[in-house]
N, C-alpha and C positions, 0 to 999 in steps of 0.2 A: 601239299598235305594229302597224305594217302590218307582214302577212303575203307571204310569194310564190304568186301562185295561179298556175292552169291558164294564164291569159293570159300572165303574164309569163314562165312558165316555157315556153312554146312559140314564145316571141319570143327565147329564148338565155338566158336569166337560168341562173348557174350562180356554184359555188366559180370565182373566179378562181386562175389559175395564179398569182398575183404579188401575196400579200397582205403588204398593210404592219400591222402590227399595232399595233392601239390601244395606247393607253398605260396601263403597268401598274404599280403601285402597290410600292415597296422592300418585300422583306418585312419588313422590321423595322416600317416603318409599316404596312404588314396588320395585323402579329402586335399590332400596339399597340392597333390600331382595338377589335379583337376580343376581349382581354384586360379592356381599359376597357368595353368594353358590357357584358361579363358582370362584372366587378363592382356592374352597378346592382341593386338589387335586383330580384327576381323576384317573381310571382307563380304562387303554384302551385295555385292555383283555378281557371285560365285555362279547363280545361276541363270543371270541374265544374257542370255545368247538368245538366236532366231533358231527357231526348230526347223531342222532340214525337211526341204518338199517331199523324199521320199524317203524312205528306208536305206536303199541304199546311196544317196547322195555322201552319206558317212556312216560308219558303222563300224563298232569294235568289242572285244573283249578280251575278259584276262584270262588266265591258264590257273588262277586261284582266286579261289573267293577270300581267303583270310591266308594273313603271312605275321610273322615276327616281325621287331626293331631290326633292322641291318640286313633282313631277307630281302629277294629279287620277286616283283613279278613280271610276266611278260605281260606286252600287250598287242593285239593281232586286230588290223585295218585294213578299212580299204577307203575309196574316198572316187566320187564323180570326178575331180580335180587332181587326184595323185598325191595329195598332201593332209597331215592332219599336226597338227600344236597339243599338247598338252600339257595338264597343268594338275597337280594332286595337292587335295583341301583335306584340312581334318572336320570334321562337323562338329558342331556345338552351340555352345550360346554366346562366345564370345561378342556381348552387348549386345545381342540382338541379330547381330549383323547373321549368324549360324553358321559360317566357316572362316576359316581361315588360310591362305594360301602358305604350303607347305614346299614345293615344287616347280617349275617349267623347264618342260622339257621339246626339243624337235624347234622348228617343224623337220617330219620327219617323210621320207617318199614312200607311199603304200600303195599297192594296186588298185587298180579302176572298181574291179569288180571279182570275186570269185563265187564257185560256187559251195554247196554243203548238201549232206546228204539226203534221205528221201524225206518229204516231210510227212510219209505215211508208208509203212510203221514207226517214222520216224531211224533214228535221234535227230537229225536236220545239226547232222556233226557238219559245221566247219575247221576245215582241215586247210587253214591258210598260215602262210609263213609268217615267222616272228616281228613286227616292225619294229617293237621297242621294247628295253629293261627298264622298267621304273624302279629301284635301288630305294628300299625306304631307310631314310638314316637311321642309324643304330641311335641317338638320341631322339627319337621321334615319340610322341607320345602315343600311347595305346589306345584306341578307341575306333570310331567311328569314321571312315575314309572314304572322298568323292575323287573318283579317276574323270574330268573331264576333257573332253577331247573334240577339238572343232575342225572345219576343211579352211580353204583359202579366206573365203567369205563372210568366218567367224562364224555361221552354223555348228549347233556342236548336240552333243548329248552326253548322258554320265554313265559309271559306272560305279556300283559301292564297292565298299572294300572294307574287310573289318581287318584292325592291327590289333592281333591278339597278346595280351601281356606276358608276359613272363613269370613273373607273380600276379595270380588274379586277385580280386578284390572282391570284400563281401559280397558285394551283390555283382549276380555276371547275368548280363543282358544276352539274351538270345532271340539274333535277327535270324527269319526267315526266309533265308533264301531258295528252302526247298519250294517255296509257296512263288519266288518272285520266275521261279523257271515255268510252272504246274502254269501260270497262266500265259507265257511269253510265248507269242507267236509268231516269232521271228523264222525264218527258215520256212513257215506253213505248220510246223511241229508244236501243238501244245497238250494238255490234257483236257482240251475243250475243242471243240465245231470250230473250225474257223470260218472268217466271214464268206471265204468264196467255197463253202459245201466240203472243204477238208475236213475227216473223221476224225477224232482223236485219236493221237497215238499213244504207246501204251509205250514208247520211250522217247524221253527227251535228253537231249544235252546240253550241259554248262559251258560247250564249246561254241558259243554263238552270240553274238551280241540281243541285248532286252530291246524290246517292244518301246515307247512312247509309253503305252496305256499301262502297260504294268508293272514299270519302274512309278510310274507319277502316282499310280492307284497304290501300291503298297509301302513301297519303300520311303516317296516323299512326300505321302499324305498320310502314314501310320506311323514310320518308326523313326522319321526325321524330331518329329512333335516331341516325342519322349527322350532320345537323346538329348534335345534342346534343354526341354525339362530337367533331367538330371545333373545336367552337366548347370545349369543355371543355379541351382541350389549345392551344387557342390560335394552329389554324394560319392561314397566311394565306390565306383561305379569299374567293371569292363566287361569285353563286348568279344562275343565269339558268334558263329554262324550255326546252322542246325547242323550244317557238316559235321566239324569241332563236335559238337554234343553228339551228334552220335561217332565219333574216332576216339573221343578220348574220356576215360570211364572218368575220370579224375576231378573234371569239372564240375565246380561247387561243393566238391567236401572241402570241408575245412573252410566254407564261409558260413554266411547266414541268409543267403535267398539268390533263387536262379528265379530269371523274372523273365518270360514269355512275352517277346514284343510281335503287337500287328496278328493277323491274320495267318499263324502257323499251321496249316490244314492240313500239311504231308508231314508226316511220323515214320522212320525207320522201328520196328520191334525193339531194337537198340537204345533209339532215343527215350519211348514208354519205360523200359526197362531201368533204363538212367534215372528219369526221374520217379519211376517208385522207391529206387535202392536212394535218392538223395532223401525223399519224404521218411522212409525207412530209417535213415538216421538221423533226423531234427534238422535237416536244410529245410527250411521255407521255399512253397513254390508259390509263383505270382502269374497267371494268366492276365495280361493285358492288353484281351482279345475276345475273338469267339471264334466258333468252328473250327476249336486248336484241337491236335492231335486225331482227323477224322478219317480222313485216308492212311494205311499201312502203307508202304513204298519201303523198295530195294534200291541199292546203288550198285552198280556194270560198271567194268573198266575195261583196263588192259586184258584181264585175264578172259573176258568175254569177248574180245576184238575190236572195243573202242579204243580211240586216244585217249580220249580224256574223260572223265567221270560223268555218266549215264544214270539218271533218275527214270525207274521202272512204277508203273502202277497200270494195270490193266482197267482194274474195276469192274471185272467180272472175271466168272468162271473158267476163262481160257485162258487165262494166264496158266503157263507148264508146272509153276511151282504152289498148283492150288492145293498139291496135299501137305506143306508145310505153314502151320498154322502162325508162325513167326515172319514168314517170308511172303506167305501171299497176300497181293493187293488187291484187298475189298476193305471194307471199311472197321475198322477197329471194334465196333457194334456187330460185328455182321456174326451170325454162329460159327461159323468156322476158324473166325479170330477167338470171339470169344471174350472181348476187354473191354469194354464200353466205357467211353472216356468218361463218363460220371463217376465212377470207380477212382480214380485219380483226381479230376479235374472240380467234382461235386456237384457239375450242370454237363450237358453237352446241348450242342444243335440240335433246333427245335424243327428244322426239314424246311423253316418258311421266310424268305428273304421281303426285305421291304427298301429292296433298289430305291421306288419313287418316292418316301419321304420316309425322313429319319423322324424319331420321335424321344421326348424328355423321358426321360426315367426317375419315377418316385421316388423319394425316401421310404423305405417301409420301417425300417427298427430304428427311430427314434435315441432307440438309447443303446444303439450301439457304439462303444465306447470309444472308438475311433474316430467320432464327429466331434470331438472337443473345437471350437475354434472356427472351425467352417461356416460359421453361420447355419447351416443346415436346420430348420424347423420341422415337424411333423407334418408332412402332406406339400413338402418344398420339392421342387423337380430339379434337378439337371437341365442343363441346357440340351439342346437334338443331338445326341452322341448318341440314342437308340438307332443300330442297324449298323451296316445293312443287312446283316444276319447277327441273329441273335443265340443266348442258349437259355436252359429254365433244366429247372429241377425233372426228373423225370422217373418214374416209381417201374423201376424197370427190378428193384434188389437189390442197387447196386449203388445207391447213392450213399457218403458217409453218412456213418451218426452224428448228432448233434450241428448242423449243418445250420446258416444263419442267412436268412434272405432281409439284404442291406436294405436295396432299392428293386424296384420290379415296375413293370408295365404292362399295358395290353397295347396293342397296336393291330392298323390291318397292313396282312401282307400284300404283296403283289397278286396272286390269285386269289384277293378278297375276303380269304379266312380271317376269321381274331385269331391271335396266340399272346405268349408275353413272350418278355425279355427279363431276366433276374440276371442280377450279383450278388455273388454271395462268398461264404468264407466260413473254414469249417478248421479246425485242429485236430490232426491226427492223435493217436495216443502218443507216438513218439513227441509229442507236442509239436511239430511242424504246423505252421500254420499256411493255409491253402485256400488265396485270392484268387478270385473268378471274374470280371470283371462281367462277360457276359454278352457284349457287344462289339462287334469288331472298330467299333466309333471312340472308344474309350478312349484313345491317348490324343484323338480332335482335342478336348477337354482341358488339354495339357500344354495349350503352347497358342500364340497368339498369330500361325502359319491360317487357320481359319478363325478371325475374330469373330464370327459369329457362332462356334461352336464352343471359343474357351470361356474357362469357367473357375473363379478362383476358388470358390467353394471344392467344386473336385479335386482342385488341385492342394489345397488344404488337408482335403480327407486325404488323398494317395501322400501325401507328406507326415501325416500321420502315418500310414498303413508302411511306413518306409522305416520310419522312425523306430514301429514296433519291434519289425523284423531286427535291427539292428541294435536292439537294448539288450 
């Protein structure tokens, strides 16, 4: 899947004003597709393996985040032992179990060890040879996809994979993969310190196999919960990556709500622009998250001397492309951007995380109309789905009118400050309506992967809030 890089985006590439929208699938035939896959049976071993001693004792990835029915991905090993198995699962709820095995492939011979490029300035590109095609079948269902992959000794680790539809479905879920690279520190390369005094770099790459911490922190502790969710109740759901959203202008016209899974923190100008032009024309947008859309970021390819697709964000001033207010990376708020994600979003990030404990979230409006059912009382909490960053209403100018704060909190952060956390939900004029959720803990909520965070009450109200969109 080509990406938009620096070249094309300074040759005009942008959201057109006058998108015709792909073709989208009856819900009755979503709700069918989805219903039917989660009756096959599951597997709920899917991710029962021993986590390898090091990094590199196994370690892989693929050459695309997201493919079609009947598309090829590759996928690129190495192994202490020389060998790895693999086996590709769809995700969902089938009974609990949450996948289902789709695939087994190999075992197949892969190198010891190779290496990847600098992990400062980065991208920490590995540039190692193909080991395997995983061929997803042309009847394969659309959704949500786990590449696992083990050495001799059944140690193994995963890889996601979204199978994008053909015809999408009212609501298209957008996983965050920009966010699962910004914190992977595989190679030494991430947008963060790493533990042994590495500086951040100001580019990374999708050429490299994830971290332990930030596949398990985002991917199977954020956005597994909600796919579980959806696919359990049967709605008419599919699933593209933030790439997708920002490559193809097309996604979500002609449904009824693009819904924001997990902690989306990195935003292409592209992707913002996407979803003003969806809000723009009565698509519903659903943040089911916090500290979504806060970093601006570029994508580098070929045209710039990678192989493979390069995630740019400096976060300061020395980035080369700090006089293009679309293209440089500082933060979406910052003056030189100019777009302060409350503007869109109706909250953004409050600056103050609370790593060490999560906290319940209030009901505040009682009689908002979406708690039919939920049990929900006046001065009733949610279960600790507050954090670990939060966002709140912020009087910067920029927030909508008529803006509705559901639930809210106070809490103290990690440097001891009070702040809150708010949710909130606000209708454009074009009547789009626009869910915040507020906390990056929201979809805990949603799935019984942490039984002490789920909550049927929530999960009532986000049933409702699903229901709305889609009347």
């Amino acid at each position: 899947m080509g990406v938009t890089t620096i070249a094309a985006a300074l040759a005009g590439a942008s959201c057109a004003d006058n998108v015709f929208p792909g073709p989208v699938q009856p819900d009755s035939v979503a709700r069918a597709l989805i219903v039917r896959e989660n009756l096959r049976p599951g597997d709920a071993g899917w991710n029962q393996v021993p986590v390898p001693v090091t990094p590199e004792e196994v370690a892989a990835y693929l050459d695309r985040q997201s493919v079609l029915p009947g598309e090829t991905v590759q996928l690129f090993g190495i192994a202490a032992d020389s060998q790895i198995s693999v086996r590709l699962y769809r995700a969902g709820w089938y009974g609990g179990a949450g996948a289902r095995l789709v695939l087994e492939l190999g075992p197949v011979q892969v190198p010891t060890l190779l290496p990847c490029s600098a992990p400062h300035p980065g991208p920490a590109e590995c540039v190692w040879p193909a080991s395997l095609t995983v061929a997803i079948p042309p009847y394969a269902a659309p959704g949500l996809y786990i590449v696992r992959y083990t050495d001799r000794r059944g140690a193994g680790r995963f890889i996601p994979l979204v199978v994008r539809a053909a015809e999408q479905a009212s609501i298209v879920v957008v996983i965050p993969f920009n966010t699962y690279q910004a914190y992977n520190g595989w190679g030494g390369a991430s947008f963060y310190q790493q533990a042994d005094g590495t500086p951040p770099a100001p580019r990374i790459s999708f050429m490299r196999p994830y971290t332990d911490w930030s596949l398990d922190r985002h991917f199977v502790g954020l956005d597994l919960p909600l796919a579980r969710f959806l696919e359990r109740w049967g709605y008419p759901v599919s699933y593209v990556t933030d790439l997708d959203f920002h490559a193809h202008d097309d996604i979500g016209f002609g449904g009824r709500l693009v819904l924001v899974s997990g902690h989306s923190e990195y935003w292409s100008g592209r992707m913002r622009n996407h979803a003003e032009h969806l809000r723009g024309f009565g698509v519903g947008l659903a943040f089911f998250g916090a500290n979504d859309a806060y970093w601006q970021v570029r994508y580098e390819g070929r045209e710039e001397g990678h192989r493979g697709v390069v995630l740019v964000c400096y976060k300061n001033r020395s980035d080369p492309m700090i006089g293009w207010s679309t293209l440089a990376t500082l933060k979406f708020r910052d003056v030189l951007v100019n777009r302060p994600e409350n503007s869109l979003i109706g909250i953004m990030y409050n600056g103050r995380s609370n790593y060490r404990a999560s906290v319940r979230l209030t009901l505040e409006d009682s009689a908002f109309p979406l708690l039919q059912g939920t049990r929900f009382q006046a001065g009733d909490s949610t279960t600790a789905i507050g954090g670990w960053e939060g966002d709140k209403i912020i009087e910067n100018g920029w927030t909508p009118p008529g803006i509705h704060v559901v639930f809210q909190s106070a809490y103290t952060a990690d440097d001891g400050a009070i702040d809150t956390i708010q949710t909130t939900f606000y209708q454009a004029r074009t009547g789009a309506g626009v869910f915040a959720a507020g906390t990056i803990g929201w979809n805990w909520a949603l799935d019984d992967l942490r039984p002490d965070r789920a909550d049927t009450r929530t999960q009532r109200f986000v049933r409702n809030l699903l229901d709305w969109y889609l009347q």
